[in-house]
FIVO-702139 format. One record per residue (C-alpha): x, y, z. Coordinates in steps of 0.05 Angstrom, whole numbers, plus 5000, padded with zeros to 4 digits. Each point is the difference from the previous one (the first is absolute). Layout:
XYZ/...
//
This chain:
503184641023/497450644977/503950694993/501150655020/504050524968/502150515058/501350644958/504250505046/503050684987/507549955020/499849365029/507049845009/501850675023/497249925086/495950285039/493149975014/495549834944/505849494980/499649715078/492449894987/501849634935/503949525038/494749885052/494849784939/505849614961/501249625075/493149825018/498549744928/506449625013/497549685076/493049944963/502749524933/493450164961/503650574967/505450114938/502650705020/503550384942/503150695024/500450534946/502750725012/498050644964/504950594986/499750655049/505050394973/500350464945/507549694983/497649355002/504749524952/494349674978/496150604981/499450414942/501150685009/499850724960/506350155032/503249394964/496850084923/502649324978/496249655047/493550184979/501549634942/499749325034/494449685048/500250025068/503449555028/501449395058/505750045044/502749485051/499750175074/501849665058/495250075061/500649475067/504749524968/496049934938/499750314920/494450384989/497050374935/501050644998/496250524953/501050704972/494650514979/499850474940/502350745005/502149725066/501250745029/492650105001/497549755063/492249774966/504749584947/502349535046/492249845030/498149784932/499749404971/504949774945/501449384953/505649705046/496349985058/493549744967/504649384975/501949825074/493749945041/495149834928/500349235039/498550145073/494249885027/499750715056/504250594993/501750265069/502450774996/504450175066/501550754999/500150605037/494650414968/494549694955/501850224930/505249444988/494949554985/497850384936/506149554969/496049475015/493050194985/496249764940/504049304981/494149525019/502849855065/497350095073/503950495023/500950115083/502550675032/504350035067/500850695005/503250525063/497450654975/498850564946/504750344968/497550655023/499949885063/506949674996/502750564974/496750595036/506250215034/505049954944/494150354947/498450545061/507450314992/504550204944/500550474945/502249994921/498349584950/502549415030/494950115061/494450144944/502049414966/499249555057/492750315026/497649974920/502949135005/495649975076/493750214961/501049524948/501049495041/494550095049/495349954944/503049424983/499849785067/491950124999/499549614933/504149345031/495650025064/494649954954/501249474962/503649485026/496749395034/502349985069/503450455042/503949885059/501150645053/504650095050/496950625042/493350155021/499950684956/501349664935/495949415011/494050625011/503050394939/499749314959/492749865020/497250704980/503449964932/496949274990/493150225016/495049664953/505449574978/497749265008/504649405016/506350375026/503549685049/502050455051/502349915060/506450285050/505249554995/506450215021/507349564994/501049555056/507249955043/504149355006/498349845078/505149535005/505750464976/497350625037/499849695066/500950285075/506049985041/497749785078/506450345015/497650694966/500750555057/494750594994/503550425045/506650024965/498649874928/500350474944/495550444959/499849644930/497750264928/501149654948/498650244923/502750354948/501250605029/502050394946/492450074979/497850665020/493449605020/503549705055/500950675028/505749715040/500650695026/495250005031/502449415049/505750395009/496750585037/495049575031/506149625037/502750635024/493850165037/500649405033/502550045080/507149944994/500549395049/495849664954/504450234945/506149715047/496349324998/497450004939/504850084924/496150204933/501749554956/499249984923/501349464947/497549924927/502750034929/500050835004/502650405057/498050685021/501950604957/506050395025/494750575032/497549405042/506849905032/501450735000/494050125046/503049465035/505650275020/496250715012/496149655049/506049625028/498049364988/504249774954/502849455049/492949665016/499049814924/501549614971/499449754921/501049334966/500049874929/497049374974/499249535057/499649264974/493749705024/503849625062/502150665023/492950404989/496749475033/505750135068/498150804988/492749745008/500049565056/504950565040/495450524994/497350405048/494050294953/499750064936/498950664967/496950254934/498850814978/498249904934/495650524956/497149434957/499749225000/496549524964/501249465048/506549925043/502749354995/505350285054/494049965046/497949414990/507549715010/499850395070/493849785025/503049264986/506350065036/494250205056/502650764999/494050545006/500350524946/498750775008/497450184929/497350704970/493049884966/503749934939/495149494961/501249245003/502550045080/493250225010/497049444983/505449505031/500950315067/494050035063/502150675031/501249855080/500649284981/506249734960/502150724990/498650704990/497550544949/501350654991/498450584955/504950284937/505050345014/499350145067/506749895040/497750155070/493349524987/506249514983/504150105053/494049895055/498049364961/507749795009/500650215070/492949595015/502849334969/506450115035/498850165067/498349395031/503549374972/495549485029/493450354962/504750044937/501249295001/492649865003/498150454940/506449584966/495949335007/493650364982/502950194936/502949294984/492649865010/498550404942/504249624947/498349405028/493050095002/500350424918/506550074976/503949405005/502249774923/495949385000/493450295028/501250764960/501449584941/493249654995/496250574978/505050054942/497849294975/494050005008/500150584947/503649624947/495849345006/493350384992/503450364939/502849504971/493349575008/496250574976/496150155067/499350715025/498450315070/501050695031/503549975068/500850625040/
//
């Protein structure tokens, strides 16, 4: 059996670079050909683990390995040095040398590239799933904000989009999970023989996100799902595009949240401004049993973010055979067929939102029919087993020494 160390910022913190960790530690598990060994890398600047020049006396000791637990398992977790500098914690470092020095592929799973930096260098094949660039990531956050905290921040972003450039670069196969990074990836590779690349994006657990034949499109509710206390979900934004709605489809139809965040206080504040405070509706932490209910009951499924590497919240729609109204945002670009299994829609546009609502709830019987189209779609490319192929296919030609560029 050969291995694969799967070397993850924050893994046993959530969300959605950790959800696409479980998807590759799964299929390795279905395939049997593969010795998975999770390790996850410091984000914090008060990171236990970490030395810091806030904390003088740990400078004077390596970095070290903590213990974490992550899907019922222990996991290795490792600090940086001067963890308070962001670049610190992208490069490599004794104790996480010592952990993946016999694996046969390094697979990097992180939101922007420059995470694999820790990596880089060690002998090893090292393989890239990545979501986006930090720059990009962080336009909105970088775009606002004054002081030297906001200077700060802008000087780390620069940093790390270099380092960003360097990891794209250099490592020896990249995964993508929108069509504007997989483009991005390709010019920066130009020249560079025997890269795979290739757009690869997490698959969904078709069996767990299933449809409901009982779901009712003319009843059900609007669903987002996320953690909407990321200013990149511009949750806002949903908010004013359901008040343009009619208001008998607002009498049919409930907005309803759920995720690990809710919406900031001016969210529900506008809310009650608006007076609709009594048609939404937030809930904290669903366990999966109850997401999958908030799927299947869904009416349509609704997504204003600024900025998303891929949207696994998507893909679980589309399997619980709910269409999906979706700004151009990045990875739902490249997921959804506009007209078919859902709709698109520009940024921050509410009233382009509130038409593409009104469209795919107007007339139940055409919903339901865009519902099975997009089941279609993650049968037909995202469904774990046949998403999951592209990933192994990666680590056997790495592992066996064979190269290939895939777009």
């Amino acid at each position: 059996m050969r291995t694969c160390a799967l070397v993850v910022p924050g893994l046993h913190l959530g969300g959605g670079v950790p959800a696409v960790a479980e998807f590759l530690h799964s299929i390795a598990a279905l395939d049997g050909g593969w010795d998975v060994r999770p390790i996850s890398l410091c984000m914090s600047s008060v990171d236990p683990e970490s030395s810091s020049l806030r904390r003088p006396w740990t400078l004077l000791r390596p970095v070290r390995v903590g213990a974490r637990r992550w899907i019922d398992i222990e996991i290795p977790h490792v600090g940086a040095r001067y963890g308070e500098l962001e670049f610190q914690r992208y490069r490599p470092r004794e104790a996480l040398s010592g952990l993946v020095g016999d694996c046969d592929v390094i697979q990097v799973v992180c939101g922007s590239p420059a995470w694999a930096n820790a990596v880089l260098g060690l002998g090893k094949p090292v393989s890239l799933q990545v979501a986006t660039l930090a720059r990009v990531e962080r336009r909105m956050r970088d775009g606002t904000g004054r002081g030297a905290a906001a200077t700060w921040r802008r000087a780390m972003t620069r940093i790390t989009n270099r380092m960003d450039e360097r990891a794209l670069r250099r490592v020896d196969a990249i995964q993508l999970e929108n069509p504007w990074m997989l483009e991005h990836t390709q010019r920066a590779n130009l020249g560079r023989a025997g890269v795979d690349i290739r757009y690869a994006p997490p698959g969904v657990d078709a069996a767990v996100f299933h449809p409901d034949p009982a779901r009712n499109p003319a009843s059900g509710h609007i669903l987002c799902v996320g953690r909407l206390d990321d200013p990149r979900k511009n949750i806002g934004l949903l908010l004013e595009t359901y008040a343009l709605l009619p208001q008998a489809m607002r009498d049919r139809h409930r907005l309803v949240l759920a995720g690990a965040g809710g919406p900031p206080s001016s969210f529900w504040q506008r809310a009650v401004a608006l007076g609709l405070q009594d048609r939404v509706e937030f809930i904290h932490r669903p366990d999966q049993g109850e997401l999958v209910a908030l799927y299947q009951q869904a009416a349509v499924f609704a997504l204003t973010s600024d900025e998303e590497g891929l949207g696994v919240v998507v893909l679980e729609a589309m399997a619980c055979a709910v269409p999906v109204v979706s700004t151009r945002s990045g990875g739902p670009d490249g997921i959804l067929t506009n007209g078919v299994d859902g709709r698109l829609v520009p940024l921050d546009d509410a009233a382009a939102m509130a038409n593409a609502l009104a469209y795919v709830l107007a007339d139940p019987a055409a919903n339901a029919v865009m519902g099975l189209h997009a089941r279609a779609t993650i049968d037909r490319s995202y469904a774990q087993v046949v998403a999951g192929r592209a990933f192994l296919d990666v680590w056997n030609r790495l592992a066996s020494g064979a190269t290939a560029c895939v777009a």
